[in-house]
C-alpha positions, 0 to 999 in steps of 0.5 A, a space after each residue: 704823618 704818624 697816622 699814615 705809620 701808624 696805618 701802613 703798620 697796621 697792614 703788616 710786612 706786606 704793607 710796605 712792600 705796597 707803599 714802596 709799589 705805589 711810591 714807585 709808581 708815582 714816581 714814575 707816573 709824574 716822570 713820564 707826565 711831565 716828559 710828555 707835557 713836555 715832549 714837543 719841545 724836548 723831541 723833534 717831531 715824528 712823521 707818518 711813514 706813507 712817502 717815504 721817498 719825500 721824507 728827509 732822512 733826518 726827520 725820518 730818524 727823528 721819527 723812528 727815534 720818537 716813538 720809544 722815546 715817548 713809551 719809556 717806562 709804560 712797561 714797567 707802570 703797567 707791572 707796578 699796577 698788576 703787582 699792587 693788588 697782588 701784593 694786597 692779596 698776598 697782605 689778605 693770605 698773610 693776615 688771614 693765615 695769623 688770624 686762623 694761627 691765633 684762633 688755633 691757639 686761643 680759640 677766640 676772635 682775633 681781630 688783628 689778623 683780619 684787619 691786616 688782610 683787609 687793609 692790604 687788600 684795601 691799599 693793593 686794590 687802590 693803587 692799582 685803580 689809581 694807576 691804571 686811570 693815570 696810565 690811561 690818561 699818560 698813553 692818551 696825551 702820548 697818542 695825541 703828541 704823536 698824531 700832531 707830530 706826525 701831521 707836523 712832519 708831514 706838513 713839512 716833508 710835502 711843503 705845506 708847513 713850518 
């Protein structure tokens, strides 16, 4: 644990601006795995609207209810990854400026400006990789939820099912 202290300080102010980008996100991440690991047993299914005149008004509202149900939080996953490498962007300027600032100062090499930019950027770009391949994986699982919910209510709504 202090080696991950350790490095998040190494980063700069940025850093944890970062951490708490990524703390959220996988927060938010897990919330909406396990919501929709879970979605046929918490959420009445949803049907394709093609006959709507042989739909029940009830499975009808389930399915308009559905849908936003499942796509809960997306927004705000997709605006935590854009923002990750951002922010490691902003840590690259802010150690870049320090470095040029020491340089101005000393004329030697510093070294400490240019790590922090590098390990912002390196941190930032990460987050969002990950995010952006669990966001992808989260909208998959949503899609075929849907898909069999809507075949399931349309089984039913003609008699043709459970």
């Amino acid at each position: 644990m202090t080696q991950v202290l350790d490095w998040l300080a190494q980063g700069g102010p940025v850093m944890w601006l970062i951490a708490a980008d990524g703390l959220i996100m996988a927060i938010l991440i897990a919330e909406r795995a396990l919501s929709l690991r879970l979605g046929g047993r918490v959420l009445p299914p949803p049907v394709l609207l093609t006959d709507l005149a042989a739909v029940p008004s009830r499975v009808l509202a389930d399915a308009m209810r559905a849908d936003p149900v499942l796509g809960r939080g997306f927004t705000t996953l997709r605006l935590l990854i854009v923002v990750a490498p951002l922010l490691g962007l902003l840590g690259t300027v802010s150690g870049m400026i320090i470095t040029f600032q020491a340089l101005v100062e000393s004329g030697g090499m510093p070294a400490t400006g240019i790590a922090q930019a590098l390990i912002t950027t390196q941190f930032g770009l990460a987050l969002a990789a990950l995010g952006l391949v669990a966001e992808a994986l989260l909208l998959a699982r949503r899609r075929r939820l849907v898909e069999t919910w809507q075949a399931q209510a349309c089984a039913r709504a003609t008699g043709g099912g459970p």
